[in-house]
C-alpha beads as a LAMMPS data file, in Angstrom:
LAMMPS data file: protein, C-alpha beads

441 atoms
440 bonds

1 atom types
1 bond types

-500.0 500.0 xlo xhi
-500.0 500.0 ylo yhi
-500.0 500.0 zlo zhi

Masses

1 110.0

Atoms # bond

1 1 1 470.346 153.265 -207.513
2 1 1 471.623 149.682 -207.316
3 1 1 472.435 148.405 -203.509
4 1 1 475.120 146.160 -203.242
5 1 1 475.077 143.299 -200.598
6 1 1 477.836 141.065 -199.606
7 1 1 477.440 137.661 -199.000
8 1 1 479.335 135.610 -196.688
9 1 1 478.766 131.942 -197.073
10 1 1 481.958 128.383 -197.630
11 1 1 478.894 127.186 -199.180
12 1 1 479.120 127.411 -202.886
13 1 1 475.758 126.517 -203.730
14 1 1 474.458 129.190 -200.882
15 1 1 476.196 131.831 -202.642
16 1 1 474.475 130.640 -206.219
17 1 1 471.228 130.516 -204.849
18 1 1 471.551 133.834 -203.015
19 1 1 473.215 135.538 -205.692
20 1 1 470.365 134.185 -208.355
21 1 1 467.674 135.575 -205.988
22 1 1 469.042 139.057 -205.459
23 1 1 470.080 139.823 -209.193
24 1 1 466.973 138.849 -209.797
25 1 1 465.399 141.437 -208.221
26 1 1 467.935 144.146 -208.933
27 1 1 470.377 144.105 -206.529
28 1 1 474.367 144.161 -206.893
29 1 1 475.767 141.093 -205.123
30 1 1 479.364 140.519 -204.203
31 1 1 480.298 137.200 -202.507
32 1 1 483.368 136.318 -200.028
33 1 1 483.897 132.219 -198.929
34 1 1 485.739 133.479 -195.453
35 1 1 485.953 136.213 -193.088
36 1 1 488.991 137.859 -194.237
37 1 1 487.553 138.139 -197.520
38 1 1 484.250 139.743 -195.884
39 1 1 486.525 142.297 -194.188
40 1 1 488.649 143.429 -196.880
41 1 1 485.625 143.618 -199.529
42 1 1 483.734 145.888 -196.666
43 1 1 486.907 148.227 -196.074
44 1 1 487.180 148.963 -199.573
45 1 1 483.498 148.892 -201.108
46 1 1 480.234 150.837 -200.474
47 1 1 478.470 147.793 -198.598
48 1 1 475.082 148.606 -198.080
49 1 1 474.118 145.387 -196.235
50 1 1 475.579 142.051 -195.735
51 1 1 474.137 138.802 -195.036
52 1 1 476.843 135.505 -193.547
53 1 1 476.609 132.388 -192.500
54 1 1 477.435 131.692 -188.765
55 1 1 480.467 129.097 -189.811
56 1 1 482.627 129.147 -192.108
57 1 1 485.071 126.127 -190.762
58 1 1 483.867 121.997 -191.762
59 1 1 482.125 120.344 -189.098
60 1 1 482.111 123.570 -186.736
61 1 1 479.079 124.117 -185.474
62 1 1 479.566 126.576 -182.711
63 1 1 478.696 130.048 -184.482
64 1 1 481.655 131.698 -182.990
65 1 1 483.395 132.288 -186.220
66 1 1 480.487 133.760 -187.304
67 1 1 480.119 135.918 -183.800
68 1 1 483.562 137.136 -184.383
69 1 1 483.310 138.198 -188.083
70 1 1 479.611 139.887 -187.043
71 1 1 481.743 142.154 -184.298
72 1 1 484.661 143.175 -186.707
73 1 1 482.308 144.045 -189.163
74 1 1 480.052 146.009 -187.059
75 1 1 484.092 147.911 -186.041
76 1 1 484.369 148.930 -189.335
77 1 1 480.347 150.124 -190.627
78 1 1 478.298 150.483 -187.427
79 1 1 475.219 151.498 -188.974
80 1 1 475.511 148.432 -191.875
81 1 1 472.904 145.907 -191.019
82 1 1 473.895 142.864 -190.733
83 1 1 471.464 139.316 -191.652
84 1 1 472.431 136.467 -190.058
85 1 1 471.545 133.178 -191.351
86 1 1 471.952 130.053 -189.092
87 1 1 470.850 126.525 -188.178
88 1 1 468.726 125.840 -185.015
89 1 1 471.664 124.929 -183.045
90 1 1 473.112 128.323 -183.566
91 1 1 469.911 129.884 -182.596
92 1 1 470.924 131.515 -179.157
93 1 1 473.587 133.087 -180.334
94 1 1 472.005 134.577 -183.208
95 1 1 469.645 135.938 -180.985
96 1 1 472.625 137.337 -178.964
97 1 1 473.664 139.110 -181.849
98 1 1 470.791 140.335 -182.724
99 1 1 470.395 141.770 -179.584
100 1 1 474.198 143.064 -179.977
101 1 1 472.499 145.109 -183.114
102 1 1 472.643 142.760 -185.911
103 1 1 469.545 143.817 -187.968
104 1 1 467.536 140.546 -188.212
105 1 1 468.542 136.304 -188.706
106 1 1 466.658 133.420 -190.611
107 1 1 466.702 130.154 -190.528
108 1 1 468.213 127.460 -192.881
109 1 1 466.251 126.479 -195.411
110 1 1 465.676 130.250 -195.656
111 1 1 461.971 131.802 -197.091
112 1 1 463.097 133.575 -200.212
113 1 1 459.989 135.844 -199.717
114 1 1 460.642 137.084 -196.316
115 1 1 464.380 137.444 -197.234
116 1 1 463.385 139.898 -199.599
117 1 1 461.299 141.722 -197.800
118 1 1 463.539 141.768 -194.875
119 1 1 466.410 142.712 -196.855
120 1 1 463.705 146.123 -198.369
121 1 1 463.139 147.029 -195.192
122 1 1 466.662 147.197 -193.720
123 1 1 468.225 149.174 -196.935
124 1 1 465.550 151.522 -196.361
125 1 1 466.027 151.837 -192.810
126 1 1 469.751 151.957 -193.215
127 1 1 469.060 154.976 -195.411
128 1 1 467.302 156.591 -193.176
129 1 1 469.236 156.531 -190.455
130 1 1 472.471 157.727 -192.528
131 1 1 470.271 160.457 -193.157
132 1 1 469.482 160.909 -189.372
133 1 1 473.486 160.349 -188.444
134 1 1 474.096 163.512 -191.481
135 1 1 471.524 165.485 -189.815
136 1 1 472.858 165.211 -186.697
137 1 1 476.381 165.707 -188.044
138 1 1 475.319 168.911 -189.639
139 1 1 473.374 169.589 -186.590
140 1 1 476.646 169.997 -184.582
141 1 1 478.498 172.118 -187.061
142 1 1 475.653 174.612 -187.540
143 1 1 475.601 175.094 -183.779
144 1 1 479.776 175.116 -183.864
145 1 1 479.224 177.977 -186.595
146 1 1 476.330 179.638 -184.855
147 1 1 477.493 179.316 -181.261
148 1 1 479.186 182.534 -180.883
149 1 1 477.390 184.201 -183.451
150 1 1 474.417 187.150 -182.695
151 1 1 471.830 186.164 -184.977
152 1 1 469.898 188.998 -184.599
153 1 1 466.266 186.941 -184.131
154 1 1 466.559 185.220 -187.534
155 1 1 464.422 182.045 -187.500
156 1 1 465.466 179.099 -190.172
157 1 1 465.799 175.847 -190.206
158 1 1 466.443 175.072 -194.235
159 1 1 470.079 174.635 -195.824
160 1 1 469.277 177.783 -197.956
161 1 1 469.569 179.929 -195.303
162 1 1 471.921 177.936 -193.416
163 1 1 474.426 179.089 -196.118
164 1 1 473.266 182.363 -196.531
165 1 1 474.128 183.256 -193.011
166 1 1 477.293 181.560 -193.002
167 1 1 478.341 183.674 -195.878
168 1 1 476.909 186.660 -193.810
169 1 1 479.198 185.737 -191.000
170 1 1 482.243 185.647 -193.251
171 1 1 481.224 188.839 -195.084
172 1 1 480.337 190.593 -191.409
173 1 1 484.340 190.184 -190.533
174 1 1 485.887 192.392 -193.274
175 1 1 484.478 195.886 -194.154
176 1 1 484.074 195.716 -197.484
177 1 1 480.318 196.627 -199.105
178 1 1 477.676 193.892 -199.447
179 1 1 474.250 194.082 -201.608
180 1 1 471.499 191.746 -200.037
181 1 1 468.938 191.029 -202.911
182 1 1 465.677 189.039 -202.486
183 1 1 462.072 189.799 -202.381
184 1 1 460.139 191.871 -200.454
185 1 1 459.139 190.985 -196.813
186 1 1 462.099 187.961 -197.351
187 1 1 464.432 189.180 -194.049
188 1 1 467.080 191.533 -195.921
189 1 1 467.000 193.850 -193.249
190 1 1 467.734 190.939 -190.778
191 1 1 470.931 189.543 -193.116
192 1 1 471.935 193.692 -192.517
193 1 1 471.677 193.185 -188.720
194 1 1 473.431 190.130 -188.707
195 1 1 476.415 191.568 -190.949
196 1 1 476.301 194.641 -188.829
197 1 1 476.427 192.749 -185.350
198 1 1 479.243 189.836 -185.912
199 1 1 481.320 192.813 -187.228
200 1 1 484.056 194.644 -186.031
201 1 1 481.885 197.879 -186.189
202 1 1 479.362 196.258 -183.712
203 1 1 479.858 199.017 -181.382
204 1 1 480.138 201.995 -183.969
205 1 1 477.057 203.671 -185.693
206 1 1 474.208 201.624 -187.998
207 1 1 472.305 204.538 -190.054
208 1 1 469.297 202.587 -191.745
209 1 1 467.793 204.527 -194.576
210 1 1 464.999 203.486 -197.157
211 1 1 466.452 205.205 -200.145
212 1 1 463.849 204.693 -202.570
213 1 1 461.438 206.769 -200.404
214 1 1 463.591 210.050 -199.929
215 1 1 461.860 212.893 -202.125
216 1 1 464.227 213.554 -205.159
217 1 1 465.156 217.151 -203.837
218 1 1 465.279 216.118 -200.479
219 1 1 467.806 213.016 -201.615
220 1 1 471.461 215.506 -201.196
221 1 1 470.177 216.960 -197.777
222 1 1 469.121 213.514 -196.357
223 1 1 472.428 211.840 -197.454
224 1 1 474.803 214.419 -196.826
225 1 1 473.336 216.715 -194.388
226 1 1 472.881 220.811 -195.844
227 1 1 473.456 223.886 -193.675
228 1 1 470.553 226.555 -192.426
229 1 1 469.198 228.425 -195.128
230 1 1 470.358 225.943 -198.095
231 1 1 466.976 225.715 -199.202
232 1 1 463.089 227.224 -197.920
233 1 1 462.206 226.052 -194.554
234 1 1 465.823 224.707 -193.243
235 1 1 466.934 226.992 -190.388
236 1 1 469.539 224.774 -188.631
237 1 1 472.235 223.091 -189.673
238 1 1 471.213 218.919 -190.498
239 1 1 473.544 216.425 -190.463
240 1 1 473.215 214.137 -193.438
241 1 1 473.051 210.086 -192.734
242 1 1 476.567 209.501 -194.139
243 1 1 478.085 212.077 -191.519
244 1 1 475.567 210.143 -188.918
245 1 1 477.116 206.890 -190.018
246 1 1 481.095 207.679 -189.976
247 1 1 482.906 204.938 -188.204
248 1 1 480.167 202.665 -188.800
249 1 1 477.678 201.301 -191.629
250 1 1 474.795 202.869 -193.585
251 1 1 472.301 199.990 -194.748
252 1 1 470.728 201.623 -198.164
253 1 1 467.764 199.725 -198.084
254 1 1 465.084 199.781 -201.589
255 1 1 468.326 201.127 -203.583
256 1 1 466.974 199.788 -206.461
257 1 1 464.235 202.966 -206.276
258 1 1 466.761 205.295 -206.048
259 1 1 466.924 208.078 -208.845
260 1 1 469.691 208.366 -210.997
261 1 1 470.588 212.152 -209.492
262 1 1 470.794 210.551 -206.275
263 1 1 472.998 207.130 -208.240
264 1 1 475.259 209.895 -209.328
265 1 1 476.033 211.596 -205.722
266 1 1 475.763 208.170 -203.675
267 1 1 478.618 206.878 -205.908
268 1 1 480.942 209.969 -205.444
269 1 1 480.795 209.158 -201.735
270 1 1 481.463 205.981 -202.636
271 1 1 484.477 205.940 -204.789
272 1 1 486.559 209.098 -202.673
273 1 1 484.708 208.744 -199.104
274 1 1 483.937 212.487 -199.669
275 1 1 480.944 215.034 -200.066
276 1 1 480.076 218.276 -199.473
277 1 1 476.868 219.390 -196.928
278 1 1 473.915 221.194 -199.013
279 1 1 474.669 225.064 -198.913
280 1 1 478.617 224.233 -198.162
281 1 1 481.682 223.958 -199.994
282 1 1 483.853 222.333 -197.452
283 1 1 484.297 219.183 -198.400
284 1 1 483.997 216.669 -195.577
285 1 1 485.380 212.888 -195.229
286 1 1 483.821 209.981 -193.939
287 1 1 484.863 206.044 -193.564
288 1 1 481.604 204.233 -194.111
289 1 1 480.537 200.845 -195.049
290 1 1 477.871 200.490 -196.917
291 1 1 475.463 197.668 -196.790
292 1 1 472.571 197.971 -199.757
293 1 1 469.696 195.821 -200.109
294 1 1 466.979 195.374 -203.116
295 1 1 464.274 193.601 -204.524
296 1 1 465.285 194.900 -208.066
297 1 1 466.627 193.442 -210.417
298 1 1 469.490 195.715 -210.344
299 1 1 471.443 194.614 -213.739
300 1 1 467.684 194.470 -215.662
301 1 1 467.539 198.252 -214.700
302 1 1 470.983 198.582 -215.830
303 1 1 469.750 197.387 -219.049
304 1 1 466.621 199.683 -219.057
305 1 1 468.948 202.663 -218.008
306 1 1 467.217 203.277 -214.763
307 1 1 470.593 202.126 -212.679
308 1 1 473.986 202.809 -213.371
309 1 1 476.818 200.279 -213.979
310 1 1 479.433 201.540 -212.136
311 1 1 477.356 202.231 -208.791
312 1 1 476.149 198.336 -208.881
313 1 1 480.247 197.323 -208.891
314 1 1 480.544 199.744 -205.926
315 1 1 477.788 198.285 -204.245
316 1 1 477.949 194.215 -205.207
317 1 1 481.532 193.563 -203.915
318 1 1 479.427 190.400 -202.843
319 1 1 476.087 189.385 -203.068
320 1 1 473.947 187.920 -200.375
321 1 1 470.654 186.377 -202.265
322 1 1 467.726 185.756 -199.919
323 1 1 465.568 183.475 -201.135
324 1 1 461.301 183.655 -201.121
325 1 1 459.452 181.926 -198.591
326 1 1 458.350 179.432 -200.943
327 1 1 461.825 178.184 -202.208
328 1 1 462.700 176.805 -198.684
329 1 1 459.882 175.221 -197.008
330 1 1 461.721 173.782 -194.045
331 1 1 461.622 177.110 -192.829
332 1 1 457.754 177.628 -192.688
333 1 1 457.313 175.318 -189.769
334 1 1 460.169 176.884 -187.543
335 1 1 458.572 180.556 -188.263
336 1 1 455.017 179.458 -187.070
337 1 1 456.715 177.488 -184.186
338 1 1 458.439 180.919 -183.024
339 1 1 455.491 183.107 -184.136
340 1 1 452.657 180.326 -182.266
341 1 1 454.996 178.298 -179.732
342 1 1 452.727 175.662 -178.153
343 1 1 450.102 175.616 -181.225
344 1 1 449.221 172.196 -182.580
345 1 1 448.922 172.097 -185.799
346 1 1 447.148 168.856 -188.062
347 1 1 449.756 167.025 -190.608
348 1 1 447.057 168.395 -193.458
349 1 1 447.827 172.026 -192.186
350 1 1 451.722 171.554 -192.100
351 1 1 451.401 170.065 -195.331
352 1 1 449.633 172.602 -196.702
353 1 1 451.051 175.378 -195.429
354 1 1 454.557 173.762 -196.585
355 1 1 453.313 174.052 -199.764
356 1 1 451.406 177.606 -199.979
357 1 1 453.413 180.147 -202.054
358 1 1 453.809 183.106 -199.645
359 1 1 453.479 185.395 -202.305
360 1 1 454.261 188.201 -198.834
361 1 1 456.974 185.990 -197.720
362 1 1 457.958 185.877 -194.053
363 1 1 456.129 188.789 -193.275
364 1 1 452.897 187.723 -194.880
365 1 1 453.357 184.584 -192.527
366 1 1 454.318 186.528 -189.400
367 1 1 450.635 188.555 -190.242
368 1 1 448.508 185.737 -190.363
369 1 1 450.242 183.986 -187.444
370 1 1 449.188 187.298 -185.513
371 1 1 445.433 187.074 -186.525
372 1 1 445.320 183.686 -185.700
373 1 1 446.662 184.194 -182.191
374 1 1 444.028 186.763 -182.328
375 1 1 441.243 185.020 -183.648
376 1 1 441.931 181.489 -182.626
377 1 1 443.683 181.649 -179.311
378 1 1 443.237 177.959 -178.625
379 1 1 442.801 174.831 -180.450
380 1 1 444.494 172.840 -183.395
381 1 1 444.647 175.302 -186.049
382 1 1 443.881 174.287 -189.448
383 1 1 444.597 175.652 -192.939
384 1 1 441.735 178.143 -193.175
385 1 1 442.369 179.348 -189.489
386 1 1 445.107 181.148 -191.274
387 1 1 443.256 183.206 -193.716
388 1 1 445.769 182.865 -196.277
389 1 1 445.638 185.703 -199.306
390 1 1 445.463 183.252 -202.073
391 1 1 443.986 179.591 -202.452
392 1 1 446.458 176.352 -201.091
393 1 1 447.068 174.407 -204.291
394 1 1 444.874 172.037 -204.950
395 1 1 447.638 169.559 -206.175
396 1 1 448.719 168.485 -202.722
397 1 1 447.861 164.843 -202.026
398 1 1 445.338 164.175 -199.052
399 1 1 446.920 162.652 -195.621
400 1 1 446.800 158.967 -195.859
401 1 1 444.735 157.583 -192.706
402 1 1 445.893 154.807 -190.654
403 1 1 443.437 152.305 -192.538
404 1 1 445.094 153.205 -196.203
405 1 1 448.470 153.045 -194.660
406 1 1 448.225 149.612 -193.228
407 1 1 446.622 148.199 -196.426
408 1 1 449.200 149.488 -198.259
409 1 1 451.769 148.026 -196.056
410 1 1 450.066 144.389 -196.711
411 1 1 449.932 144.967 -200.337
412 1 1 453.284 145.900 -200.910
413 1 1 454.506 143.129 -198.222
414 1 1 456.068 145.730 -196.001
415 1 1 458.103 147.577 -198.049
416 1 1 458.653 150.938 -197.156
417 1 1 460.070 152.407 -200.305
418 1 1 456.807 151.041 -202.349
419 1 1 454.574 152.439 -199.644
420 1 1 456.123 155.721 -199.682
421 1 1 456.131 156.161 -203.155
422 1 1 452.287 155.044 -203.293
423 1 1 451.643 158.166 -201.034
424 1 1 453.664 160.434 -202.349
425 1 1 455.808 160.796 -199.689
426 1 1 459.824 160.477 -198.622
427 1 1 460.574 157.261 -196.864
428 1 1 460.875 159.212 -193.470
429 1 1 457.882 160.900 -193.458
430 1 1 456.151 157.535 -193.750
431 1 1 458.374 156.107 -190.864
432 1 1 457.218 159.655 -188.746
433 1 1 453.466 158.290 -189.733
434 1 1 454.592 154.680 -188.721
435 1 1 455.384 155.715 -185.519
436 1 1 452.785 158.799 -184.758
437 1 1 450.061 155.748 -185.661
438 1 1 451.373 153.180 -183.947
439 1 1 451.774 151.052 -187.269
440 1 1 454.151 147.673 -186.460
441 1 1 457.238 148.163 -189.039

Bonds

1 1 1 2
2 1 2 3
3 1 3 4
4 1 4 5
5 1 5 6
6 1 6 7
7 1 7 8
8 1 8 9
9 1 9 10
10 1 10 11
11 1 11 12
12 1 12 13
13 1 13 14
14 1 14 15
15 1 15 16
16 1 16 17
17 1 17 18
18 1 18 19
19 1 19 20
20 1 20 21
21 1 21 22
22 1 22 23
23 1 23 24
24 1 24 25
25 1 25 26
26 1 26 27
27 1 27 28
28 1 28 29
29 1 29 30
30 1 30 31
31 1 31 32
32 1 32 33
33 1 33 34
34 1 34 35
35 1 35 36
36 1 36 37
37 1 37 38
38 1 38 39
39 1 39 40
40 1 40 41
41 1 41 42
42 1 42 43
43 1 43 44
44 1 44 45
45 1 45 46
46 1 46 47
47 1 47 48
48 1 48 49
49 1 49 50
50 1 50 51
51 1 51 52
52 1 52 53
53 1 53 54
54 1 54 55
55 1 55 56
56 1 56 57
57 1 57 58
58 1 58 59
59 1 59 60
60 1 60 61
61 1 61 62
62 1 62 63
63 1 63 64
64 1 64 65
65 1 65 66
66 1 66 67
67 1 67 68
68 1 68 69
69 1 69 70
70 1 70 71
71 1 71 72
72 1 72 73
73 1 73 74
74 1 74 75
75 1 75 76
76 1 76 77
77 1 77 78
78 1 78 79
79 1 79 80
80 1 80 81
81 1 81 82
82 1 82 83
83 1 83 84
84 1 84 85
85 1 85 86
86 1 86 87
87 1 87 88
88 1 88 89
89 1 89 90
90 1 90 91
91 1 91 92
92 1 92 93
93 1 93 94
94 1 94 95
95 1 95 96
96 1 96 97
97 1 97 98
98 1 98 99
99 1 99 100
100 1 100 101
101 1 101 102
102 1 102 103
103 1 103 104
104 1 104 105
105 1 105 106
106 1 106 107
107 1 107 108
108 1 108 109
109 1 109 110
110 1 110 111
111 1 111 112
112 1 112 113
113 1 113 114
114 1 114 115
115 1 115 116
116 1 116 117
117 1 117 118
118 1 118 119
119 1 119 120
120 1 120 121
121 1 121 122
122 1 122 123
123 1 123 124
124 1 124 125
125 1 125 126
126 1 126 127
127 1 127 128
128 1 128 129
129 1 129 130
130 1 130 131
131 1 131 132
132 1 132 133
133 1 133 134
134 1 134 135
135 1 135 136
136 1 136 137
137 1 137 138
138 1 138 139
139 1 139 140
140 1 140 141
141 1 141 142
142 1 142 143
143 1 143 144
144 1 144 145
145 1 145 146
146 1 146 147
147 1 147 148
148 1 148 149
149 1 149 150
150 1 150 151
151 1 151 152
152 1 152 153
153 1 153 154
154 1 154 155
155 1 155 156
156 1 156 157
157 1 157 158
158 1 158 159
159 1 159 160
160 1 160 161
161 1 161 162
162 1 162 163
163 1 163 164
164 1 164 165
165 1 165 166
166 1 166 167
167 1 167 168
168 1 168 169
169 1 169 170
170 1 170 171
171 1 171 172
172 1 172 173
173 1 173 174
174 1 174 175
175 1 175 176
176 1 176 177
177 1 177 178
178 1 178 179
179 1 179 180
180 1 180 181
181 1 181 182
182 1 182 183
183 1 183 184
184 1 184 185
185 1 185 186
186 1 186 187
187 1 187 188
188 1 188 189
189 1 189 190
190 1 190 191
191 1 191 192
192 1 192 193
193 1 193 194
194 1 194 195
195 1 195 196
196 1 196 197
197 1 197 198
198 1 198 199
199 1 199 200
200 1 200 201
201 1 201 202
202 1 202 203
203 1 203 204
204 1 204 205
205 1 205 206
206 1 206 207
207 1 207 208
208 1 208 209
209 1 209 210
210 1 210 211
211 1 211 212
212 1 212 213
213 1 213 214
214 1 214 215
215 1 215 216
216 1 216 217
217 1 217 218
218 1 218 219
219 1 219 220
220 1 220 221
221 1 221 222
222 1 222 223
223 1 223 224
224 1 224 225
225 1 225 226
226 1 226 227
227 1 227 228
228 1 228 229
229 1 229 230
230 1 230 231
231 1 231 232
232 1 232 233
233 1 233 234
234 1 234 235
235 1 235 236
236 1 236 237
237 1 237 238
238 1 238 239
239 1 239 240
240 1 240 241
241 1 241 242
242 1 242 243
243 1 243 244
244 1 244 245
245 1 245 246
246 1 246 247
247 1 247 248
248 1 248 249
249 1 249 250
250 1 250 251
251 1 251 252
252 1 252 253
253 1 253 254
254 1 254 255
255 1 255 256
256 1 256 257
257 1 257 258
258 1 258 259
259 1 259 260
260 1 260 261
261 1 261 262
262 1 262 263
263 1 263 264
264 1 264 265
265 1 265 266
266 1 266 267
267 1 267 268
268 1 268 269
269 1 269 270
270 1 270 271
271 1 271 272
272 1 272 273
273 1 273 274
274 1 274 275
275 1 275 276
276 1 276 277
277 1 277 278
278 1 278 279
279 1 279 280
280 1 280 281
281 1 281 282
282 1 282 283
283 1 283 284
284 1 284 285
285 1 285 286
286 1 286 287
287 1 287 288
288 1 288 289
289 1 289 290
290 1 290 291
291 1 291 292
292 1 292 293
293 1 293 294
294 1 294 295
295 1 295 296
296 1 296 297
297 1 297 298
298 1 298 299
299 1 299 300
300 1 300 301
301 1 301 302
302 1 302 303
303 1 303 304
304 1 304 305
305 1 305 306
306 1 306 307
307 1 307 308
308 1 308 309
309 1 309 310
310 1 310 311
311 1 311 312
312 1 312 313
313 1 313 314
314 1 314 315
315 1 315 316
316 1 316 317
317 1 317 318
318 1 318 319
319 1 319 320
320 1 320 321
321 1 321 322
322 1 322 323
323 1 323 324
324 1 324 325
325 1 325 326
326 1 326 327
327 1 327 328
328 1 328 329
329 1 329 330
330 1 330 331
331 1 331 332
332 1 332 333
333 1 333 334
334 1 334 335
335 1 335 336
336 1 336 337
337 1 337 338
338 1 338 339
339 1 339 340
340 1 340 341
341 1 341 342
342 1 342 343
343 1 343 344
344 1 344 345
345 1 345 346
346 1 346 347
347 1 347 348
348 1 348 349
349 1 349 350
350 1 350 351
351 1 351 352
352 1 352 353
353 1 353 354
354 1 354 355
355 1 355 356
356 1 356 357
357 1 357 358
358 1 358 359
359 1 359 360
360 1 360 361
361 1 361 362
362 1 362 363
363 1 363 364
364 1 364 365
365 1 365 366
366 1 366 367
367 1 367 368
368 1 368 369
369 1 369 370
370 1 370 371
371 1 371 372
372 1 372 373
373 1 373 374
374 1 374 375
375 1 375 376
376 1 376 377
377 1 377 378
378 1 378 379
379 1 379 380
380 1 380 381
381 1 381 382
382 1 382 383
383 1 383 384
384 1 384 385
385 1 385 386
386 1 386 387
387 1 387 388
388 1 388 389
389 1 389 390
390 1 390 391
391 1 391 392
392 1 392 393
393 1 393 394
394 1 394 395
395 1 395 396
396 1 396 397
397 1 397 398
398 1 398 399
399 1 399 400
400 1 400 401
401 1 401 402
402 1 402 403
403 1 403 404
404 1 404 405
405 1 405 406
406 1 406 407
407 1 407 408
408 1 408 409
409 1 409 410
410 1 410 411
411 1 411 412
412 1 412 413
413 1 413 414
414 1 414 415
415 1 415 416
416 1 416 417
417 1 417 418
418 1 418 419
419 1 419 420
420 1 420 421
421 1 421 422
422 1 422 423
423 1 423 424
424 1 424 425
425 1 425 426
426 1 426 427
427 1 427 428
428 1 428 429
429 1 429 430
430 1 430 431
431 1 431 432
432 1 432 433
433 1 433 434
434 1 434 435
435 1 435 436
436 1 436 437
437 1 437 438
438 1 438 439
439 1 439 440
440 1 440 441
């Protein structure tokens, strides 16, 4: 991406030589001889930083014009930095300024090399802290969203799930049915909760039943109850889970696994609200919402003939899609956090650990988190303290030392983005280095 820098000079041959110097080197330059100019090219255009002159008046001297443009600008971008360049007899109140938050100043003649290098640094650091400012701003509308919400334990920190339990939220206020599909050990028992307790029916029944594990002639009498002596060995009346859940919600969990005789009687229930107990002919009524959940792929088995087409409409009014472990990492840090608050942990170890495929998902995490609290009650824990079920790839890049990084900020003359990129990291986990090493920036 091309940044774009505004220059502010009445010097014509100042805005030549700084204009030659930045295309040069790949950035977009726009130029303004005045103030007003500076101010309407900022309100309009995506300024990323802007470098003026302290006067902009003949044979004024004083640097207030220059004062007064830095202030407006700063009204209208607060985060834009802001190089000032000015003569020694403007010095103290450049230094005022910069103290006011203007990003940096040079001297006239200016040193083309530091200019550029100052000019790296501050783009990158301007990008960083939009980034920061975003976080922060999506920071405060997660906890706006979340505030009032029963969350039912669920530990994230990654956009993923972010949206997944927003959409839970919104789902949790009508009563319409909702299929939660992911892979095992992912939390689609938790989305359940979370749909079930933000609901209207918060207070009403919530029947949990693993339908793939109910014995093919037990499925009728565990759904929809059977009276004494409908089959060898009953001798009292049962109630069936649908009967259980009337009022309330049923969560049909591993409905993927569920035989096609049982497809076949779930979806009468479904479509009429209306079954009959084993051994009965009264037909009985119920108003149930159902909440399924699967790690099938429900319209492969369609395909295959092992689930029918009309029971997955019934069930998928919407679709809540939890995804693996391993497809948002940000989350892996929170989990061990909650499961081993007050662990250290080395950068290699996050990094690793980031990385590691979680073939069991959360609950293969949760596991080894409780044998290391076992096994290693105290200490930094490292990567094999976990015991993980499968090797860490191989691929992932060693953790630069503070010798490597500091040679590579003198080679690359301080810019971050080279650095970074040499290291195979994002430009703020080398600042979050920087600072943990005490490396000047």
């Amino acid at each position: 991406m091309t940044h774009k820098i505004l220059i502010v000079d009445d010097n014509q041959a100042v805005l030549d030589a700084l204009s030659l110097l930045l295309e040069i080197h790949d950035f977009s330059v726009v130029t303004a001889t005045n103030p007003f100019d500076a101010l309407q090219i900022v309100r309009y255009q995506r300024i990323e930083l802007v470098i003026q002159d302290m006067n902009f008046t003949s044979d004024t001297t004083s640097g207030e014009e220059g004062k007064a443009l830095f202030y407006e600008l700063r009204e209208i971008n607060p985060h834009s930095p802001i190089i000032l360049i000015t003569a020694w007899t403007e010095l103290a109140t450049a230094i005022e300024l910069v103290k006011a938050g203007a990003a940096d100043y040079l001297p006239k003649p200016w040193d083309d090399a530091k200019l550029l290098v100052c000019i790296g640094n501050l783009i990158e650091l301007g990008s960083a802290k939009k980034i920061v400012a975003t976080h922060n701003r999506h920071q405060q509308e997660r906890e706006g969203t979340f505030k009032n919400a029963d969350l039912a334990g669920l530990i994230f920190k990654s956009t993923a799930m972010e949206r997944l339990v927003t959409m839970a939220l919104q789902v949790a206020k009508s009563d319409i049915s909702a299929l939660i599909t992911g892979p095992n050990g992912s939390g689609k028992e938790c989305i359940a909760h979370i749909i079930q307790k933000n609901s209207p029916l918060v207070s009403q029944p919530f029947i949990k039943v693993n339908a793939g594990a109910l014995p093919q002639e037990l499925i009728e009498a565990e759904l929809f109850g059977a009276e004494a002596g409908a089959y060898t060995g009953i001798t009292k009346q049962r109630i069936g889970r649908f009967e259980a859940a009337d009022g309330g919600t049923l969560f049909l969990d591993e409905i993927g696994n569920l035989p096609l005789s049982g497809q076949i009687k779930l979806l009468r229930v479904l479509q009429t609200g209306e079954f009959e107990r084993l051994g009965s002919t009264q037909t009985r009524k119920v108003n149930v919402r159902v909440i399924s959940a699967t790690n099938e792929n429900l319209l492969q088995a369609i395909e295959q003939g092992r689930f029918r087409e009309d029971l997955y409409y019934r069930l998928n009014v919407i679709e809540l899609n939890v995804p693996a472990l391993c497809e948002r990492q940000d989350d892996v840090l929170a989990l061990i956090s909650h499961f081993l608050p007050h662990r250290e942990l080395t950068i290699n170890t996050e990094q690793a650990l980031q990385h590691y495929k979680w073939p069991g998902n959360v609950r293969e995490l949760e596991n080894a988190c409780k044998r290391v609290a076992v096994l290693k009650p105290t200490g930094a824990l490292t990567v094999d303290d976990f015991a993980l079920s499968s090797p860490v790839s191989s691929q992932q890049k060693a953790e630069p030392t503070k010798q490597e990084i500091e040679h590579a900020m003198r080679t690359h003359q301080g810019v971050i983005a080279k650095v970074a990129r040499e290291f195979g990291l994002s430009r703020q986990a080398l600042y979050r280095r920087l600072q943990k090493m005490g490396i000047d920036y």
